[in-house]
SELOZA-683762 format. One record per residue (C-alpha): residue number from 1; residue in three letters; chain; x, y, z. Coordinates in steps of 0.001 Angstrom, whole numbers, plus 524288, in hexadecimal, padded with zeros to 5 digits. Layout:
% residues N
<n:NUM	res:ALA	chain:A	px:X	py:Y	pz:Z>
...
% end
This chain:
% residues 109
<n:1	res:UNK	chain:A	px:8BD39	py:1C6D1	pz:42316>
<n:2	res:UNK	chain:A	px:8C036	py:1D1D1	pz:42CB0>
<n:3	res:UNK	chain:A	px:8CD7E	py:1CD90	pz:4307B>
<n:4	res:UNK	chain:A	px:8D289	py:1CA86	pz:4236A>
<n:5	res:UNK	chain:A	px:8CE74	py:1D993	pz:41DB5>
<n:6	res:UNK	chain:A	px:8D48F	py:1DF47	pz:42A6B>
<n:7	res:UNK	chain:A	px:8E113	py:1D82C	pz:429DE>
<n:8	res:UNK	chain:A	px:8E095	py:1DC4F	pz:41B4E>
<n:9	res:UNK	chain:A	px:8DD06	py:1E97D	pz:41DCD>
<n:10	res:UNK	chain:A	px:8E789	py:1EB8E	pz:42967>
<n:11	res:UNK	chain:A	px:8F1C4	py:1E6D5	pz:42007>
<n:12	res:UNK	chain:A	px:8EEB5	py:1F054	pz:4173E>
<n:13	res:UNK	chain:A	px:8EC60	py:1FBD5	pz:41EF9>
<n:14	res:UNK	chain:A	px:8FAD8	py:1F9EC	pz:4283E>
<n:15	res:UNK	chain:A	px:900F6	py:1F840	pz:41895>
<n:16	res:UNK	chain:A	px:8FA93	py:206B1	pz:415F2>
<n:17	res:UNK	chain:A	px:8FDE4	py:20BBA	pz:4231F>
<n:18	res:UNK	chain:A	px:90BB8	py:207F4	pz:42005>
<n:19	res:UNK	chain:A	px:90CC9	py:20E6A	pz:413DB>
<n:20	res:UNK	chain:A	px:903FD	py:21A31	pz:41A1A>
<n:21	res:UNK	chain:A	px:910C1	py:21C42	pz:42482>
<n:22	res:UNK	chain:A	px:91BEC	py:2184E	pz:41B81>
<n:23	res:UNK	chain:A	px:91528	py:22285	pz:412D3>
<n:24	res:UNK	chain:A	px:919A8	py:21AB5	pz:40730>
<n:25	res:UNK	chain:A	px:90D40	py:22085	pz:3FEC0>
<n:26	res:UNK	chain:A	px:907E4	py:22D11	pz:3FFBC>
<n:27	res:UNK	chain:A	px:8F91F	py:22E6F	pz:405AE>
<n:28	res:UNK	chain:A	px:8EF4E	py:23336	pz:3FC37>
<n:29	res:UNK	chain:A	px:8E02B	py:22E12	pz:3FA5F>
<n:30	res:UNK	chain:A	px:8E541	py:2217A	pz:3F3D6>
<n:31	res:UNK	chain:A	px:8F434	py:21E71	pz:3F9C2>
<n:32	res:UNK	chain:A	px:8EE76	py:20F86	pz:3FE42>
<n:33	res:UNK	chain:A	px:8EC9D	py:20CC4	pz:3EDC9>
<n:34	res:UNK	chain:A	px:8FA4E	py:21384	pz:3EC2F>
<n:35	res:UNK	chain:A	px:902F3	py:20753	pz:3F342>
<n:36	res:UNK	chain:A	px:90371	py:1F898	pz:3EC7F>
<n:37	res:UNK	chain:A	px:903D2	py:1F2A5	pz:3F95B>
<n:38	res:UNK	chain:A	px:8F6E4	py:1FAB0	pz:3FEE8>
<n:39	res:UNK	chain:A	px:8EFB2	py:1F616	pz:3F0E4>
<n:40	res:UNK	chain:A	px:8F571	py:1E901	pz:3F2A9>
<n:41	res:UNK	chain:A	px:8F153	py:1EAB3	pz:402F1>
<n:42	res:UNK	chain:A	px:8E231	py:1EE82	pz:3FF58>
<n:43	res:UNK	chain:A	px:8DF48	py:1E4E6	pz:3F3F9>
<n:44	res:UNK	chain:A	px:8E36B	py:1D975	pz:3FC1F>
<n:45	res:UNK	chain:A	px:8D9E3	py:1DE4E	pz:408A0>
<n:46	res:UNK	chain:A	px:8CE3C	py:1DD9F	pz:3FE41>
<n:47	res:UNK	chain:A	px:8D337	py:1D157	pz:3F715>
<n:48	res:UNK	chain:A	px:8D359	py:1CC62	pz:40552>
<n:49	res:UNK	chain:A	px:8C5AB	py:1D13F	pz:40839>
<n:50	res:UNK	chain:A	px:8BF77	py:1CC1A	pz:3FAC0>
<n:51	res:UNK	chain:A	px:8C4D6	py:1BDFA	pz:3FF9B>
<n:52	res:UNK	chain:A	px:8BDE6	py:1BDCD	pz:40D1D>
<n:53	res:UNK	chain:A	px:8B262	py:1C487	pz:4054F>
<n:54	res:UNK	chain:A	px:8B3AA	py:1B94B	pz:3FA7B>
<n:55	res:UNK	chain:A	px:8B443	py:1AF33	pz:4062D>
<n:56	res:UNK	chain:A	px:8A9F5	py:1B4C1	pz:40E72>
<n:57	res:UNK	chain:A	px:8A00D	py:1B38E	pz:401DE>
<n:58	res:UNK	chain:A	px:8A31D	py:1A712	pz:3FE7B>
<n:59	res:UNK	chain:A	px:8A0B5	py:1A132	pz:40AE0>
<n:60	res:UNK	chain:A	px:8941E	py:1AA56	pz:40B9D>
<n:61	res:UNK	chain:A	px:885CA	py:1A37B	pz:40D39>
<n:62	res:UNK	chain:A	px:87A9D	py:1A4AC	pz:40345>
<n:63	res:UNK	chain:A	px:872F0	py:1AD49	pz:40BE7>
<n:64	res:UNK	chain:A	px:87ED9	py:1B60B	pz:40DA9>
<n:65	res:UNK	chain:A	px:87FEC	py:1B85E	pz:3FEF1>
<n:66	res:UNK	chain:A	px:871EF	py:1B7A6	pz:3FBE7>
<n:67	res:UNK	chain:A	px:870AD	py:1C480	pz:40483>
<n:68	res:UNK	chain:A	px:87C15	py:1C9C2	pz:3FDB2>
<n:69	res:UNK	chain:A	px:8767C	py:1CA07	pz:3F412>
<n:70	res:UNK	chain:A	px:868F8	py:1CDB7	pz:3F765>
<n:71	res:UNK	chain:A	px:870E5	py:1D9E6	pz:3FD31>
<n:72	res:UNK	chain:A	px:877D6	py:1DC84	pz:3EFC8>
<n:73	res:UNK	chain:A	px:86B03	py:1DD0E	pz:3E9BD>
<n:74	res:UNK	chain:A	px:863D7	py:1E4DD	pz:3F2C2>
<n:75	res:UNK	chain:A	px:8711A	py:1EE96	pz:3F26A>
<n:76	res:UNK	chain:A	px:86D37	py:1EE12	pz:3E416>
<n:77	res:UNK	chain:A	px:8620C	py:1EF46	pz:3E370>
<n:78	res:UNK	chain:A	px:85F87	py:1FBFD	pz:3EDA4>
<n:79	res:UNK	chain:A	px:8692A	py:2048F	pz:3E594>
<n:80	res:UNK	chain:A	px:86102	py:2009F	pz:3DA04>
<n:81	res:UNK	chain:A	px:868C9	py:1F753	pz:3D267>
<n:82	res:UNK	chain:A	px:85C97	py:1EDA0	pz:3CEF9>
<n:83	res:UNK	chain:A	px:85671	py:1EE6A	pz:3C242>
<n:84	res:UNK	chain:A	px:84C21	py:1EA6D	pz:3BE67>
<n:85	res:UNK	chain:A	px:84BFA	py:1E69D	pz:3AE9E>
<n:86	res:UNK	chain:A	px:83F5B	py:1E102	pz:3A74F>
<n:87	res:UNK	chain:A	px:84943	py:1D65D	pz:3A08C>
<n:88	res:UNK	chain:A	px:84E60	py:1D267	pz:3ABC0>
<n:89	res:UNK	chain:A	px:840C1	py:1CF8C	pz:3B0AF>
<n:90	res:UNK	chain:A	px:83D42	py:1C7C2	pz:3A325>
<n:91	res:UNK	chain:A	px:8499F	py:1C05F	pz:3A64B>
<n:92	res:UNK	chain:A	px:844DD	py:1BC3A	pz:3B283>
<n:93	res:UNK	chain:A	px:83770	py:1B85C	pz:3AE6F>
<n:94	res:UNK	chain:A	px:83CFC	py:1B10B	pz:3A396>
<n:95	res:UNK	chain:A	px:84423	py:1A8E4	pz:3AD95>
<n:96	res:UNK	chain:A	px:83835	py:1A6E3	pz:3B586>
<n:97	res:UNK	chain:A	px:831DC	py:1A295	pz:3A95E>
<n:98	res:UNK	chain:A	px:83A77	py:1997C	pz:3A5E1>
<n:99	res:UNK	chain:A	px:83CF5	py:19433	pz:3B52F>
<n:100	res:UNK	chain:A	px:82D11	py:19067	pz:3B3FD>
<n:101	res:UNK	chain:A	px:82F32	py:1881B	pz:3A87E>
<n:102	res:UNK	chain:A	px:8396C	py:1827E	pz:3ACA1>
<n:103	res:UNK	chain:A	px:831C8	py:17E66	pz:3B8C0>
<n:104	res:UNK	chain:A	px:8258D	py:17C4C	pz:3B1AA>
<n:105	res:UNK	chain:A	px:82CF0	py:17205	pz:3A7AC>
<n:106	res:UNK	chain:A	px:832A0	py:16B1B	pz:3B3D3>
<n:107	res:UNK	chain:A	px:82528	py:1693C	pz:3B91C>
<n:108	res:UNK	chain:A	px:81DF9	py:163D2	pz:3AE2F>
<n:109	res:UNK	chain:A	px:82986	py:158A1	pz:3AD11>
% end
């Protein structure tokens, strides 16, 4: 992953160093969203880091994800984005309910 941003990232910064000296644009907060080639320059760096992130995910083990996402939900849940609603609850019992019959029926067969 590493060498693939850099070389990205190298490419683009010796483009904006060469338009930096050639002083084809003017410098101001945002001159690098000012030139087509430095937009073109920093949305193929991230399409090239979404690929290696797309890759690296899909070759990713269940215990990798699974604390992904344990670590998304704690993340969540710490700057209080858990709810807890009384439905949601009635929901789940009703689905615990229905799980027991389910498993009682298959028994008595």
């Amino acid at each position: 992953m590493g060498c693939v941003f850099l070389r990205v990232f190298l490419t683009e910064k010796c483009l904006c160093d060469q338009i930096f000296h050639r002083q084809e644009i003017s410098l101001c907060y945002n001159f690098f969203m000012l030139d087509k080639r430095l937009m073109q320059s920093y949305q193929a760096r991230w399409e090239a880091v979404k690929k290696i992130q797309d890759e690296e995910q899909r070759f990713a083990s269940l215990e990798l994800r699974w604390r992904q996402l344990n670590a998304a939900y704690g993340l969540g849940k710490s700057l209080g984005f858990q709810h807890h609603d009384a439905d949601e609850m009635k929901v789940i019992n009703r689905w615990a309910n229905l799980k027991e019959q389910a498993i009682n029926r298959k028994t008595k067969v």
